[in-house]
C-alpha positions in Angstrom: 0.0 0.0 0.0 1.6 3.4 -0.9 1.7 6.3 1.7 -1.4 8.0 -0.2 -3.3 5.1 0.0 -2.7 4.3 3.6 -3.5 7.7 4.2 -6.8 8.1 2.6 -7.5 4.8 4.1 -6.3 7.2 7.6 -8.5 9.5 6.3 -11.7 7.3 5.8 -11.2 5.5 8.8 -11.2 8.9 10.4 -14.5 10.2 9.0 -16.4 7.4 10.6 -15.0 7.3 13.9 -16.1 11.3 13.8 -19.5 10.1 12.6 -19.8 7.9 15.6 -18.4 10.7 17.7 -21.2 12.6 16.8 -24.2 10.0 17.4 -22.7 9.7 21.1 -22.7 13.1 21.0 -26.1 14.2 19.9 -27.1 10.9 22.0 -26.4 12.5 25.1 -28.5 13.9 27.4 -26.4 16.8 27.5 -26.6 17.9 23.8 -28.2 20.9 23.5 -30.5 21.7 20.5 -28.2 24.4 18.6 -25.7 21.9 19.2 -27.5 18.9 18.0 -28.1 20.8 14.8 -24.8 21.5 13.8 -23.6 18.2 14.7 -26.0 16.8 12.8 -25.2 18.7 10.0 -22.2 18.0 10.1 -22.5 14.6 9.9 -24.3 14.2 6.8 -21.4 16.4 5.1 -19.1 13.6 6.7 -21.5 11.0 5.0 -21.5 12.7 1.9 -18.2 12.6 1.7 -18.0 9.0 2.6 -20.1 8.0 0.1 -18.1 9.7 -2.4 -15.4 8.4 -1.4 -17.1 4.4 -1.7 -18.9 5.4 -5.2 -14.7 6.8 -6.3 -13.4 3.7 -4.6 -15.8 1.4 -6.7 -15.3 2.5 -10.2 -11.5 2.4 -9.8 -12.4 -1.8 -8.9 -14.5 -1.6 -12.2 -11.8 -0.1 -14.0 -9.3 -2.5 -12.4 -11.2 -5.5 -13.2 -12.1 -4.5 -17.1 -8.6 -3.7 -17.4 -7.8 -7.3 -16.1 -10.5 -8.9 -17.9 -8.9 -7.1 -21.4 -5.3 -8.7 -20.7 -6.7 -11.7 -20.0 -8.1 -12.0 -23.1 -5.6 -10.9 -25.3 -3.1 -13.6 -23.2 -5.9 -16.0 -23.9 -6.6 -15.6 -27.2 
């Protein structure tokens, strides 16, 4: 794994253990409304971004495996 790689995997990782900061956070008792709100808003730009980051990560696989599936041919054929 190259140093980018590990550290956009950092970087993902990190996105969700702030979205599960911010259930426990909103969770609580002690969460005020205003608060609440911009927690909460800021975890659906954290999801956003996650999904990006999945719907990126899974047409990189697609391109990987057509790629793959073209070389194998031509070896096979």
């Amino acid at each position: 794994m190259s140093e980018k790689q590990a550290k956009e995997s950092q970087t993902y990782q990190g996105m969700i253990d702030r979205v599960e900061g911010i259930i426990e956070n909103i969770s609580s008792a002690d969460c005020d409304l205003d608060t609440m709100v911009d927690k909460v808003e800021e975890g659906y730009l954290l999801i956003k971004k996650l999904k990006d980051r999945l719907n990126t990560t899974r047409e990189k696989i697609e391109k990987l495996q057509l790629d793959y599936e073209q070389t194998e041919g031509k070896l096979d054929g």
